[in-house]
NUROPA-266685 format. One line per 4 residues: number of its first residue (from 1); for each residue y, x, z of C-alpha. Coordinates in steps of 0.2 Angstrom, whole numbers. Each point is the difference from the previous one (the first is absolute). Layout:
N
NUM> Y:X:Z; ...;
***
This chain:
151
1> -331:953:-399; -11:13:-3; -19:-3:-2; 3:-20:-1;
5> -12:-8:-10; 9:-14:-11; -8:-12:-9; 3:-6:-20;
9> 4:-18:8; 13:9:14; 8:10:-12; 0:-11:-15;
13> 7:-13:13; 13:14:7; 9:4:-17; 0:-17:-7;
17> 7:-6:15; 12:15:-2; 3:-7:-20; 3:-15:6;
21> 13:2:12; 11:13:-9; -2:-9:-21; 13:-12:3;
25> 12:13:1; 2:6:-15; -3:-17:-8; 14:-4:10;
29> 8:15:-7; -7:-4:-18; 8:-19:1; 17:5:7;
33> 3:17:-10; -14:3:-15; -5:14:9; -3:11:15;
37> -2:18:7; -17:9:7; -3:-9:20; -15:-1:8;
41> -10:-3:17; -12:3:11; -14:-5:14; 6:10:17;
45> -13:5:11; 6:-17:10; -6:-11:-14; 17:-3:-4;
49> 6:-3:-17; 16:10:-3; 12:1:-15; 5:17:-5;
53> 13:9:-15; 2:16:-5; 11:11:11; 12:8:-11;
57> 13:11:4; 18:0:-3; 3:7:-16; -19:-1:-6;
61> -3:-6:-17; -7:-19:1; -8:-4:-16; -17:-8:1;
65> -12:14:-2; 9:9:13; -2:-13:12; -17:-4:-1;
69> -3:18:3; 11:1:16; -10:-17:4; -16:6:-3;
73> 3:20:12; 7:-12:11; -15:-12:2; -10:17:-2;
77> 7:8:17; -3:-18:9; -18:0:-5; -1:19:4;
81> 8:-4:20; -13:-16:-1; 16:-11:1; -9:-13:-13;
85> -19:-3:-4; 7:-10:-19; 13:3:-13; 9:-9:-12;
89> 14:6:-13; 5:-12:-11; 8:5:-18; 7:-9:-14;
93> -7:6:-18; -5:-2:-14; -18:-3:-4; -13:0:-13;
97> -12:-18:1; -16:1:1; -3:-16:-9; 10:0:-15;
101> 6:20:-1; 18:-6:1; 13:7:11; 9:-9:15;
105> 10:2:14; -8:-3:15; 0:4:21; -12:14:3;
109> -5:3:16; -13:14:7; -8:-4:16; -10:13:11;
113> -11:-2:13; -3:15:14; -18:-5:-4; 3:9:-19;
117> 1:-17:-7; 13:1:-14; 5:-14:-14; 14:-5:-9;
121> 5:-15:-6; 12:-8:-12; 8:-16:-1; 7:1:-17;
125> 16:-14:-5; 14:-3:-12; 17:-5:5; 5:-15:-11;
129> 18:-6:3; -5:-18:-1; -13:1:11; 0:14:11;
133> -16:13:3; -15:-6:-11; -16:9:10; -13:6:-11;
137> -17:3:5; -4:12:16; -11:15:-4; -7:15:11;
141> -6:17:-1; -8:14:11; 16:8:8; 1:20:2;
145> -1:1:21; 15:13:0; 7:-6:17; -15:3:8;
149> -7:12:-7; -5:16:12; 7:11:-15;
***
């Protein structure tokens, strides 16, 4: 993958195609349980879109943060062997709104590109017990490249 030149619309079109395939889990997850762990996926260098979760050993504490991390070294040493040109890991949280300052629950999910584009976007919701997920409105920001990154 080295020295491919990628444009904004390939990659913007690579890791929404990546949020679009891999989303529905865990608002599968978020329907059936009101909740879900760290998972994520990623581009191979076929142009495959592959489903990934964190590899935890027996015995290995398994709270949240924790498996991001394992998640996101795991997604490091794939990018590092060029096994993957974009990323995704997808959290649940809780976040701030930028429209009204409030908090919510919402999917997170950061998505890189070998091409050191980065963003995360969040996809806040309430579970109402009549009625199921309420979605809010979808925001963005610039993500940090930490997959990718040469550092």
């Amino acid at each position: 993958m080295g020295g491919i030149e990628y444009s904004v619309r390939i990659r913007k079109e690579d890791v929404e195609n990546l949020m679009n395939e891999i989303l529905p889990f865990g608002e599968k997850m978020l329907e059936e349980h009101g909740e879900f762990l760290p998972y994520g996926g990623v581009i191979n260098a076929a142009d495959e879109i592959i489903h990934v979760s964190p590899d935890v050993r027996d015995g290995e504490t398994t709270d949240s943060i924790r498996l991001a991390d394992i998640l996101r070294e795991s997604l490091k040493e794939m990018a590092l062997d060029e096994k993957c040109k974009a990323t995704a890991i997808v959290l649940n949280i809780s976040t701030e709104l930028p429209s009204t300052g409030q908090k919510s629950d919402a999917i997170q999910m950061n998505l890189e590109h070998v091409s050191d584009y980065s963003a995360e976007v969040f996809f806040p919701y309430k579970i109402n017990h009549d009625d199921g997920i309420i979605w809010g409105e979808v925001f963005a920001q610039e993500g940090r490249c930490e997959i990718f990154s040469k550092k």
